[in-house]
N, CA, C and O atoms as CSV, one atom per row, in Angstrom:
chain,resi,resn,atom,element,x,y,z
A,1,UNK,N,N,16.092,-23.072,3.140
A,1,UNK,CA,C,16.331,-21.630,3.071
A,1,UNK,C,C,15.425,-21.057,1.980
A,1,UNK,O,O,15.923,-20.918,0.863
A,2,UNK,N,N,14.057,-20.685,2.193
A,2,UNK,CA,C,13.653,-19.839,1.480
A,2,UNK,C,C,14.051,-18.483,0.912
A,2,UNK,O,O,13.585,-18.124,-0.169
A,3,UNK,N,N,15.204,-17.438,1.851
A,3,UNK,CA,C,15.648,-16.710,0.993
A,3,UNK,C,C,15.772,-16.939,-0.520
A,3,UNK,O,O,15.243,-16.169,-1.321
A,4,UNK,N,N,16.517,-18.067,-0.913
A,4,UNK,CA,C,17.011,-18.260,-2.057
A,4,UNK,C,C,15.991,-17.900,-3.583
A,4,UNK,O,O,16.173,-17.182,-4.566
A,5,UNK,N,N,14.613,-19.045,-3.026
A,5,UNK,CA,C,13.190,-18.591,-4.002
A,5,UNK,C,C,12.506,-17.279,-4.255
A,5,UNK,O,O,12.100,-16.822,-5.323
A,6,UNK,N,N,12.458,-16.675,-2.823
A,6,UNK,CA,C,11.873,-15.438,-2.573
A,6,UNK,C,C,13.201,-14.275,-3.566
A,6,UNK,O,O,12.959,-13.300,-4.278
A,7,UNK,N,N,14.411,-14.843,-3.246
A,7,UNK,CA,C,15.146,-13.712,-4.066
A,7,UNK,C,C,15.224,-13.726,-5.591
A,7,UNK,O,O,15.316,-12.698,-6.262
A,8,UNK,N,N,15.179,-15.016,-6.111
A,8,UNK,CA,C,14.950,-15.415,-7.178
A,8,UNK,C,C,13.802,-14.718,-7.707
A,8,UNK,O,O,13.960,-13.938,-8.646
A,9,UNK,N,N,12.376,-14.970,-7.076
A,9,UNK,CA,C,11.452,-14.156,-8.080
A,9,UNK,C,C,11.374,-12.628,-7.838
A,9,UNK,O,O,10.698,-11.867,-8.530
A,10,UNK,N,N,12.168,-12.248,-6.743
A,10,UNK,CA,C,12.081,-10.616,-6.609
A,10,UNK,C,C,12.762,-10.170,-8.404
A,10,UNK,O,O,12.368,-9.468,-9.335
A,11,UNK,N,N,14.073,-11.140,-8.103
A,11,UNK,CA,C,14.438,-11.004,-9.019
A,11,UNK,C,C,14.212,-10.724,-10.940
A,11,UNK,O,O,14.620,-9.919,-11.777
A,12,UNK,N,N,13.409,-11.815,-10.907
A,12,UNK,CA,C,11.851,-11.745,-12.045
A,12,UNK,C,C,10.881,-10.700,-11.696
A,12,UNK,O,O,10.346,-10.041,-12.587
A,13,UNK,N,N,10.682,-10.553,-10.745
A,13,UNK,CA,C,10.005,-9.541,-10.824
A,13,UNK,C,C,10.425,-8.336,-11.439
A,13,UNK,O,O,9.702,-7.943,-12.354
A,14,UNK,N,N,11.401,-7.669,-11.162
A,14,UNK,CA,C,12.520,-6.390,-11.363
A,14,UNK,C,C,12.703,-6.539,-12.626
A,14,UNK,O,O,12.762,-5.608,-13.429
A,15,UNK,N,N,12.827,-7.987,-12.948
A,15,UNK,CA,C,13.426,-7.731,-14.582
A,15,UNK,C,C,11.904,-7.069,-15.579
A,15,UNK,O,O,11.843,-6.236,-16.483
A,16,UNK,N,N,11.024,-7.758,-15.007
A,16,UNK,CA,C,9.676,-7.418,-15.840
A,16,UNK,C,C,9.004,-6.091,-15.423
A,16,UNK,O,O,8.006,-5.740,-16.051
A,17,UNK,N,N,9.341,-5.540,-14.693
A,17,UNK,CA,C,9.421,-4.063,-14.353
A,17,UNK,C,C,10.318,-2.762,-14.689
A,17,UNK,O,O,10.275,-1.547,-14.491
A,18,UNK,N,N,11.249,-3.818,-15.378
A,18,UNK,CA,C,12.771,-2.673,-15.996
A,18,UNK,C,C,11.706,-1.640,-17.196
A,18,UNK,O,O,10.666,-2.078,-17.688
A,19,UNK,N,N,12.014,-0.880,-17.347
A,19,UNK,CA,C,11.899,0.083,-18.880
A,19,UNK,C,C,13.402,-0.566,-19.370
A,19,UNK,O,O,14.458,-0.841,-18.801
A,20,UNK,N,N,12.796,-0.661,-20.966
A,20,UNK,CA,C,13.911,-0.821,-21.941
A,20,UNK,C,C,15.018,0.105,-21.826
A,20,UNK,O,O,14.869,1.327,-21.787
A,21,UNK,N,N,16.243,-0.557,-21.766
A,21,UNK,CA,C,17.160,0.445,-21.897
A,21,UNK,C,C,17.792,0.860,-20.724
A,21,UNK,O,O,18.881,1.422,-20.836
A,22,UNK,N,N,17.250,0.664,-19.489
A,22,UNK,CA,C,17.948,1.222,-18.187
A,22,UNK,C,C,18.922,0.066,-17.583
A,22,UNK,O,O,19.151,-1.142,-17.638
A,23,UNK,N,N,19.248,1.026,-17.097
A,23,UNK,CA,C,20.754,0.024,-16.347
A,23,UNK,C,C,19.763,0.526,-14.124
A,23,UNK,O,O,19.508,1.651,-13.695
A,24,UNK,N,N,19.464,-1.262,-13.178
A,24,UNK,CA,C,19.189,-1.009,-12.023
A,24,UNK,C,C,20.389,-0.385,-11.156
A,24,UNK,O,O,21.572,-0.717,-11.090
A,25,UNK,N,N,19.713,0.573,-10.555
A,25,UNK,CA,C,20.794,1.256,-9.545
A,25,UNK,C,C,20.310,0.826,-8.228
A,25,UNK,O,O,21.104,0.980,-7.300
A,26,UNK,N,N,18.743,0.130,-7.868
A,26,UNK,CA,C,18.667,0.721,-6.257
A,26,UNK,C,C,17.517,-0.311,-6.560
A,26,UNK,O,O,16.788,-0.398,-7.548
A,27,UNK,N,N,17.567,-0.964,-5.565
A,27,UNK,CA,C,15.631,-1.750,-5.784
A,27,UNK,C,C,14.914,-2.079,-3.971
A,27,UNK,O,O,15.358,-3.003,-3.290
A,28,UNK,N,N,14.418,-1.662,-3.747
A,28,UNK,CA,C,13.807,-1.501,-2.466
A,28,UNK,C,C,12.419,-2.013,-1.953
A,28,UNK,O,O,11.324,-1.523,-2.228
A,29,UNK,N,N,12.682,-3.112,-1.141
A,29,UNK,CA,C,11.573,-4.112,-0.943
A,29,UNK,C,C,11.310,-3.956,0.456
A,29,UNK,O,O,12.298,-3.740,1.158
A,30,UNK,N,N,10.124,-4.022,1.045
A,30,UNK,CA,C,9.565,-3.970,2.171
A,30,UNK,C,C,9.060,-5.203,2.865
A,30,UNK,O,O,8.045,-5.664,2.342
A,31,UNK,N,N,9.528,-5.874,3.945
A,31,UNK,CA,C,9.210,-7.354,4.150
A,31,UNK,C,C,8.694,-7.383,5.708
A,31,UNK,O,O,9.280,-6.878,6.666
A,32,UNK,N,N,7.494,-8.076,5.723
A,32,UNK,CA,C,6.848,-8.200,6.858
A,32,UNK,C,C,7.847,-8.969,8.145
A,32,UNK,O,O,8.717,-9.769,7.804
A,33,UNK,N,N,7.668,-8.705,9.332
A,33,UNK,CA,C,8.074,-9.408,10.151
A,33,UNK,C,C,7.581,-11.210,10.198
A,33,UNK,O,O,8.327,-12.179,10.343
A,34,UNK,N,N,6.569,-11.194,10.077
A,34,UNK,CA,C,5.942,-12.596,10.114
A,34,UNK,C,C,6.763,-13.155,8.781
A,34,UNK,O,O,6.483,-14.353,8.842
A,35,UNK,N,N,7.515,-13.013,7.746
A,35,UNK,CA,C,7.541,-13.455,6.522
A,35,UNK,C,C,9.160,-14.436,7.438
A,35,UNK,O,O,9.390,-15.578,7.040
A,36,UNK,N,N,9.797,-14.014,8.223
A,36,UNK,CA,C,10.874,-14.967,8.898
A,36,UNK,C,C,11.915,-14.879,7.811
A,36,UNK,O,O,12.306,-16.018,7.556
A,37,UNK,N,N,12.660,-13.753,6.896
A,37,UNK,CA,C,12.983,-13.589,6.336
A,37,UNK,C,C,14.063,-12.876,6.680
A,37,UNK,O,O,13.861,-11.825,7.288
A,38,UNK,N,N,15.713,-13.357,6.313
A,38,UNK,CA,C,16.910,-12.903,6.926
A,38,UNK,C,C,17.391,-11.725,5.510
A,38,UNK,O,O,17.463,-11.845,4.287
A,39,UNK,N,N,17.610,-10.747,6.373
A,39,UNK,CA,C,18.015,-9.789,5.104
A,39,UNK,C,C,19.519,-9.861,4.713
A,39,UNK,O,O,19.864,-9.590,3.563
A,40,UNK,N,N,20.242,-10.155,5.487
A,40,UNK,CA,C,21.269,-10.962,5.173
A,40,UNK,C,C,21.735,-11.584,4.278
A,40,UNK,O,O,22.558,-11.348,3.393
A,41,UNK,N,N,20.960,-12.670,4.660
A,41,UNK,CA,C,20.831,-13.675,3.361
A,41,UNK,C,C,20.647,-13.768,1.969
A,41,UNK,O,O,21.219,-14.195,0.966
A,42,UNK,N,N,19.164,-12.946,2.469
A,42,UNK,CA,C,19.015,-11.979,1.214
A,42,UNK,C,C,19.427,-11.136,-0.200
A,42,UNK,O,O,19.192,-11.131,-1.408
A,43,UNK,N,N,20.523,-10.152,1.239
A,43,UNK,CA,C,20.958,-9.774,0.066
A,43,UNK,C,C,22.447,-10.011,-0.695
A,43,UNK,O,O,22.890,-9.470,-1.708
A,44,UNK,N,N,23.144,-11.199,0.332
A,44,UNK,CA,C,23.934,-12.298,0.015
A,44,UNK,C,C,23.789,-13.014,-1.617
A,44,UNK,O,O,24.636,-13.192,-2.493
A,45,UNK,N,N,22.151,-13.349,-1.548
A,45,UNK,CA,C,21.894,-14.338,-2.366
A,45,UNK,C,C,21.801,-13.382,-3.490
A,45,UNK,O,O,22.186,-13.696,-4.616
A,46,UNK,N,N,21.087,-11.739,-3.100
A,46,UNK,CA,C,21.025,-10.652,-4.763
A,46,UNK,C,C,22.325,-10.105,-5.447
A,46,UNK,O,O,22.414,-9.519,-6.526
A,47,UNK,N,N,23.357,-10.456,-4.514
A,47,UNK,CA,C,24.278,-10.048,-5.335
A,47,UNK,C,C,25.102,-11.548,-5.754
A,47,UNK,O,O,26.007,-11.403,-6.575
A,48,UNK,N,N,24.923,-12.554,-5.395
A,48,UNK,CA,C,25.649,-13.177,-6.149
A,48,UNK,C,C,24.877,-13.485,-7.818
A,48,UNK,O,O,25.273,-13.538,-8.982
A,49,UNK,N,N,23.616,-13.630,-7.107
A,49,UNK,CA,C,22.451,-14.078,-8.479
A,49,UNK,C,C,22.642,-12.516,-9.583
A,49,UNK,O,O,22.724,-12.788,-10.781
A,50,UNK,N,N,22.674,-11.785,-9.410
A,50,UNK,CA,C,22.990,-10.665,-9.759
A,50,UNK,C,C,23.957,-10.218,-10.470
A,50,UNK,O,O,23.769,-9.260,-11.221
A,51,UNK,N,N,25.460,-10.972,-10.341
A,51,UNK,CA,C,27.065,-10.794,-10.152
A,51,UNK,C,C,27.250,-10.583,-11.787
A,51,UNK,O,O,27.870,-9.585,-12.154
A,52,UNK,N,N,26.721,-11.511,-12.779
A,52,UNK,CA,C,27.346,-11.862,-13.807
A,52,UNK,C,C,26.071,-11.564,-14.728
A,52,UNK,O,O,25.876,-12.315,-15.683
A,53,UNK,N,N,25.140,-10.433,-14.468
A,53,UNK,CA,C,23.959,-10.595,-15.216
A,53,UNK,C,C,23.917,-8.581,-15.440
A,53,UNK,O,O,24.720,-7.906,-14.796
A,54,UNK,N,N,22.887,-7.899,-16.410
A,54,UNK,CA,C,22.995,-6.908,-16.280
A,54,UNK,C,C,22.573,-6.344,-15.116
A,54,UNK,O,O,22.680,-5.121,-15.202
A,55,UNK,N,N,22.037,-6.781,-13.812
A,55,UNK,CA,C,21.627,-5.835,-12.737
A,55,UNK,C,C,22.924,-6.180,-11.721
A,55,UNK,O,O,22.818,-6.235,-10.496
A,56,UNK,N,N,23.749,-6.326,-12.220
A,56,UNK,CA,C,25.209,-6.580,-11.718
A,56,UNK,C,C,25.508,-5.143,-10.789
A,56,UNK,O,O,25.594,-4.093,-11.426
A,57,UNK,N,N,25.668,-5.101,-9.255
A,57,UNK,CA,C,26.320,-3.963,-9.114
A,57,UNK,C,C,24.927,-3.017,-8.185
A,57,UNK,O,O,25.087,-2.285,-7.208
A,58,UNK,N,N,23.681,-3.336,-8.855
A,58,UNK,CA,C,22.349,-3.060,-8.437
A,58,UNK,C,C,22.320,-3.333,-6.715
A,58,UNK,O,O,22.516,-4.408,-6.149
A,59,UNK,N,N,21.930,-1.649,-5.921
A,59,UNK,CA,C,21.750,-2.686,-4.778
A,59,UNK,C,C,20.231,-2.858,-4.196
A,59,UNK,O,O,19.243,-2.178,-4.473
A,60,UNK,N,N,20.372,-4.270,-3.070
A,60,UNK,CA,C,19.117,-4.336,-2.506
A,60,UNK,C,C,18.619,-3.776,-1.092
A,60,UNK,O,O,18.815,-4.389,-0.043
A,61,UNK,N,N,18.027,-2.679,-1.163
A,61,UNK,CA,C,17.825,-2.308,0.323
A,61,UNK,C,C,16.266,-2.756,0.372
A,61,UNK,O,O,15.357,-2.636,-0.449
A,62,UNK,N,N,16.354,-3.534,2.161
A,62,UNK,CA,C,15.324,-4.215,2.662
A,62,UNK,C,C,14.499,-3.484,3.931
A,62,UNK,O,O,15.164,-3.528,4.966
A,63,UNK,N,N,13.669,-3.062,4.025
A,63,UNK,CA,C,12.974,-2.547,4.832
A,63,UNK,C,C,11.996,-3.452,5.456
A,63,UNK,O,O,11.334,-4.209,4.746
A,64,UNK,N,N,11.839,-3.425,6.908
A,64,UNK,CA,C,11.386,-4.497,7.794
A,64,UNK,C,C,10.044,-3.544,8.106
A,64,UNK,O,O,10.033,-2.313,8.131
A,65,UNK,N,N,9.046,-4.341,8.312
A,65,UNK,CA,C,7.666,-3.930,8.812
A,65,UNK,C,C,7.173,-4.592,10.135
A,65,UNK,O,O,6.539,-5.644,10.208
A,66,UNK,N,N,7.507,-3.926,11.001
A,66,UNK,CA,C,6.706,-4.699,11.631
A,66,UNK,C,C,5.074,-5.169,12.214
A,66,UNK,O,O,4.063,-4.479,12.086
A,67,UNK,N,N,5.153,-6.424,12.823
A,67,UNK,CA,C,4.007,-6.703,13.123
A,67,UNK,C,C,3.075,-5.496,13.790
A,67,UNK,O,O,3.403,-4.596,14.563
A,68,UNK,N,N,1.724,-5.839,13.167
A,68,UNK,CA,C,0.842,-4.609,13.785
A,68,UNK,C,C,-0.667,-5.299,13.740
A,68,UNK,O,O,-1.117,-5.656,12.651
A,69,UNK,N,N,-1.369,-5.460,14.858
A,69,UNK,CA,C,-2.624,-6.428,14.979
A,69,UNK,C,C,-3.978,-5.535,15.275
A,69,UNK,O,O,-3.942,-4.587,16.060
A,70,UNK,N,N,-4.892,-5.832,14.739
A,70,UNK,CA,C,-6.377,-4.912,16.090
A,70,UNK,C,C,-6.787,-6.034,16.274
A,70,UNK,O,O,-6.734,-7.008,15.524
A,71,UNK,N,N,-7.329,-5.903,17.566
A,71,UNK,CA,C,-8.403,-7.068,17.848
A,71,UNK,C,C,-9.629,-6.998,17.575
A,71,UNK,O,O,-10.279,-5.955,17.645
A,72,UNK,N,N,-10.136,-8.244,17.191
A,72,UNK,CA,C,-11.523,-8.710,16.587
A,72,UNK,C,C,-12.528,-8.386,17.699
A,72,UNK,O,O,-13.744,-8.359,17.510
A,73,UNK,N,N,-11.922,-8.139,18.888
A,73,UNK,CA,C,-13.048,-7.980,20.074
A,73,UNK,C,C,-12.805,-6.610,20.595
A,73,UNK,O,O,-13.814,-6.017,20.978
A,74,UNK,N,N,-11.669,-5.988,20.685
A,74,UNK,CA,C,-12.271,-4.477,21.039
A,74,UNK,C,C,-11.582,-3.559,20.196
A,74,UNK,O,O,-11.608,-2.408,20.632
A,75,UNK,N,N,-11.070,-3.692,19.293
A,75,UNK,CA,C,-10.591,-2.857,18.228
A,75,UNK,C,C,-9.196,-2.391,18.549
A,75,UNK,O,O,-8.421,-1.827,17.778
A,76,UNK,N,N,-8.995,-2.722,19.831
A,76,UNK,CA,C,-7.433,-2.001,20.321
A,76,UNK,C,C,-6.775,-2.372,18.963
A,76,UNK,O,O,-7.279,-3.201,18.206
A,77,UNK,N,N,-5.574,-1.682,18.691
A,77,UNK,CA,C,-4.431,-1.755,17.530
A,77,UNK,C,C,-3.209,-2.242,18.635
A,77,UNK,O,O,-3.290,-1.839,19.796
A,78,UNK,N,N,-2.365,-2.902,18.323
A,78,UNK,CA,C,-1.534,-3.113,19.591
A,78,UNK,C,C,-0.352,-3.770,18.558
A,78,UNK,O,O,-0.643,-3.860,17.365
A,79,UNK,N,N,1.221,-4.308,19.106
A,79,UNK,CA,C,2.128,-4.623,18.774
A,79,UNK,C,C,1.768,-6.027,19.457
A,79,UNK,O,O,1.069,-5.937,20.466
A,80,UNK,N,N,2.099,-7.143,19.102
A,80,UNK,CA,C,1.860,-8.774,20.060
A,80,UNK,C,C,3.036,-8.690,20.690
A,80,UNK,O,O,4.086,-8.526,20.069
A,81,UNK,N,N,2.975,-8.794,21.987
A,81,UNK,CA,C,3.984,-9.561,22.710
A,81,UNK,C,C,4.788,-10.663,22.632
A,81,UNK,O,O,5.996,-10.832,22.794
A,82,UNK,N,N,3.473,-11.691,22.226
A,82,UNK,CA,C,3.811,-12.730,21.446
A,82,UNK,C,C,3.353,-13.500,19.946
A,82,UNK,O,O,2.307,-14.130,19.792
A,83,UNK,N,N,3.988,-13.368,19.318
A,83,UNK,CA,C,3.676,-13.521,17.768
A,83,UNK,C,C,2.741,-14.804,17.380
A,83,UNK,O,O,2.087,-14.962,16.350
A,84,UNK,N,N,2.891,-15.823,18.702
A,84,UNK,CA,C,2.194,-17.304,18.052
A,84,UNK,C,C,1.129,-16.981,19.102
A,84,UNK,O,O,0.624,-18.080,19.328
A,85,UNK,N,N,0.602,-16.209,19.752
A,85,UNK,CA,C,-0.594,-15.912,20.391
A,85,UNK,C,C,-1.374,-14.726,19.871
A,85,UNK,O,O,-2.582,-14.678,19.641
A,86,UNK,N,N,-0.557,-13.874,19.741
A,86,UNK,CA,C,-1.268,-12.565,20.042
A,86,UNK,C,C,-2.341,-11.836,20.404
A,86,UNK,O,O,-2.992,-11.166,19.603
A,87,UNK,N,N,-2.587,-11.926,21.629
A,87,UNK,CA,C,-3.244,-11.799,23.098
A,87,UNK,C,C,-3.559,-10.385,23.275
A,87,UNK,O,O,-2.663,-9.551,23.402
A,88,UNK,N,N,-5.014,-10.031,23.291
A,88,UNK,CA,C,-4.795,-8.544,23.349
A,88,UNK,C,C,-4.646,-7.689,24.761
A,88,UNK,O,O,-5.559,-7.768,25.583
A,89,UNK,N,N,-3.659,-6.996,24.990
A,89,UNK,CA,C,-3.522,-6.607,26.079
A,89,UNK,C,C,-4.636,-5.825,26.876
A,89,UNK,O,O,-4.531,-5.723,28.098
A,90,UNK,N,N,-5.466,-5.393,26.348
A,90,UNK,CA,C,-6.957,-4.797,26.843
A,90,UNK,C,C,-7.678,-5.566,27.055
A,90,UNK,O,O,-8.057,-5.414,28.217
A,91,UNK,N,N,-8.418,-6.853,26.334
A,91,UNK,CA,C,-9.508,-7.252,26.793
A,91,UNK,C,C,-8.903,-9.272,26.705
A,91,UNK,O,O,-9.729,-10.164,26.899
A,92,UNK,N,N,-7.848,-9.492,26.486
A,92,UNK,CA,C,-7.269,-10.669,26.903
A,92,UNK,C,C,-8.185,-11.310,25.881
A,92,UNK,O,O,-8.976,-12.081,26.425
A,93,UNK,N,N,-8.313,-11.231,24.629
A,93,UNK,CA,C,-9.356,-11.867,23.294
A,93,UNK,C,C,-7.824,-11.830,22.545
A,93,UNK,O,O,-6.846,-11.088,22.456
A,94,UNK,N,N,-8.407,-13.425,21.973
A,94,UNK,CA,C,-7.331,-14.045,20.986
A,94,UNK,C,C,-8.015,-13.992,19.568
A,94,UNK,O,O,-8.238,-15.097,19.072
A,95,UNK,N,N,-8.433,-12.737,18.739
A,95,UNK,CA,C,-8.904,-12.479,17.640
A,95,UNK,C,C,-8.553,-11.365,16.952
A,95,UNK,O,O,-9.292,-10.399,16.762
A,96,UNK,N,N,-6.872,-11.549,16.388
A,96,UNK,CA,C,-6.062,-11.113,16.119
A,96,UNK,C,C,-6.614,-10.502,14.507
A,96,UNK,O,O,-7.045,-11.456,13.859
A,97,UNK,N,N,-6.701,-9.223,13.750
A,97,UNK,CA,C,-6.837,-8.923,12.719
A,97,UNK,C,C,-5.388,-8.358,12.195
A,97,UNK,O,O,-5.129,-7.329,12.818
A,98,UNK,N,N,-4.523,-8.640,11.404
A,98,UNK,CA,C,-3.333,-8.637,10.774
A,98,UNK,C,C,-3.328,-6.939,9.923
A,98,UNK,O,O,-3.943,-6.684,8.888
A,99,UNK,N,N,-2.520,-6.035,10.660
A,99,UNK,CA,C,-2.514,-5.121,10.026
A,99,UNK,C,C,-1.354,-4.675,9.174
A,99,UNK,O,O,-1.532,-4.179,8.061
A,100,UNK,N,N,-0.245,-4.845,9.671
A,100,UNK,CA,C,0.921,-5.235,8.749
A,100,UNK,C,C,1.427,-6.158,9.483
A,100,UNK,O,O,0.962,-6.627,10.521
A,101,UNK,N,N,2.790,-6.533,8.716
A,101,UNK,CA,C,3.652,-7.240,9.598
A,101,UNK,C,C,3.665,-8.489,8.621
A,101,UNK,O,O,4.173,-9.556,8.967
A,102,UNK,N,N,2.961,-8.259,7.136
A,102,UNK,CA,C,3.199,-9.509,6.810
A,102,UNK,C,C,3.383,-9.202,5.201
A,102,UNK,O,O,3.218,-8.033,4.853
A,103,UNK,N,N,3.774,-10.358,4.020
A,103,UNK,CA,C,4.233,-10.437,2.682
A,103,UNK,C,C,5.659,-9.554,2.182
A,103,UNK,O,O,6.564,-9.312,2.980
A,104,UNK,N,N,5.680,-9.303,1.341
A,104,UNK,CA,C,7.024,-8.904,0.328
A,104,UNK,C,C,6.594,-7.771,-0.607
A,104,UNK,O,O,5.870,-8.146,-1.529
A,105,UNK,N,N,6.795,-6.868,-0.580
A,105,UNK,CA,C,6.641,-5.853,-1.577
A,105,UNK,C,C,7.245,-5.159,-2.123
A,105,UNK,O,O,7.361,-4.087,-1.531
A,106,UNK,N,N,7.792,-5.222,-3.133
A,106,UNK,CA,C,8.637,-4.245,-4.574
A,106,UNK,C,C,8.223,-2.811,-4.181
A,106,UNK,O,O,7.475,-2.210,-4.952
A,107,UNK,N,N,8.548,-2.348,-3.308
A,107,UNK,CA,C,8.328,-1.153,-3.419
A,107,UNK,C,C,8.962,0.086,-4.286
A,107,UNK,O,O,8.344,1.113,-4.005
A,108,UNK,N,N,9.846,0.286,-5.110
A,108,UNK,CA,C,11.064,0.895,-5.670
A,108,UNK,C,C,11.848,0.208,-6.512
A,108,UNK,O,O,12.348,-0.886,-6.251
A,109,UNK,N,N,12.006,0.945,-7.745
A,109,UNK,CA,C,13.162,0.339,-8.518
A,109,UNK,C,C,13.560,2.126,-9.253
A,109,UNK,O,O,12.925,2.902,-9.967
A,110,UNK,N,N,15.004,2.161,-8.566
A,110,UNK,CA,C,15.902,3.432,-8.924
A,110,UNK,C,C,16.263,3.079,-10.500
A,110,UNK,O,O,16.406,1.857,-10.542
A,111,UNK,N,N,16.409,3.484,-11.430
A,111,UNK,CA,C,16.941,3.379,-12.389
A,111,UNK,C,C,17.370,4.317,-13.163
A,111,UNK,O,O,16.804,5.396,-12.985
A,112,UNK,N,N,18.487,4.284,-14.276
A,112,UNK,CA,C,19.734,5.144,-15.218
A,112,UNK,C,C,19.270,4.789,-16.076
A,112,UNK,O,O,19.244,3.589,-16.350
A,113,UNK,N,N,18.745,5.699,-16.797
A,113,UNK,CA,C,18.834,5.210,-18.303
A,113,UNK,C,C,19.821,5.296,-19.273
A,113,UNK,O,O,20.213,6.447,-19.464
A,114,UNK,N,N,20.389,4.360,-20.002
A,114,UNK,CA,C,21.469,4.405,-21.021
A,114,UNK,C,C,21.122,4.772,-22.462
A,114,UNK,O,O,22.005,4.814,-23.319
């Protein structure tokens, strides 16, 4: 279960992004489809890791991206049909250029200052 690592350093991450002094209200991450990442789990794992620490109470909203490809052979932009091919529906060329749909990004951290 990679959730667990991936939440862990979101986690480090957030802390090294706090301003002194604030208490987290809201932290908002954007996660590619290709990343195979259960938000669930996720955010299962941020509030327990979370529970007994000051971002106690902090929540995690996860925003899904999905996959988005052009092809290397005719530029179409297209959604894949299928993710372990991705086949371009115009010119049937398997030269997939990755436009989103993929990594982890901190996008947001809400914060109160005390």
């Amino acid at each position: 279960m990679h959730e667990a690592a991936i939440t862990q350093a979101l986690i480090e991450q957030v802390r090294a992004a706090m301003p002194p002094g604030a208490r987290l209200q809201r932290c908002a991450v954007q996660v590619g489809e290709l990343e195979h990442l259960d938000p669930y789990v996720m955010q299962t794992i941020w509030q327990a890791s979370t529970a007994n620490t000051d971002l106690r109470g902090a929540e995690l909203v996860i925003e899904r991206v999905a996959l988005r490809v052009r092809c290397g052979a005719c530029a179409r932009e297209f959604t894949p049909a299928d993710r372990s091919i991705m086949l371009c529906p115009s010119c049937g060329s398997v030269k997939p250029q990755l436009l989103s749909g993929t990594g982890i990004i901190l996008r947001s951290l809400e914060v109160e200052r005390t």
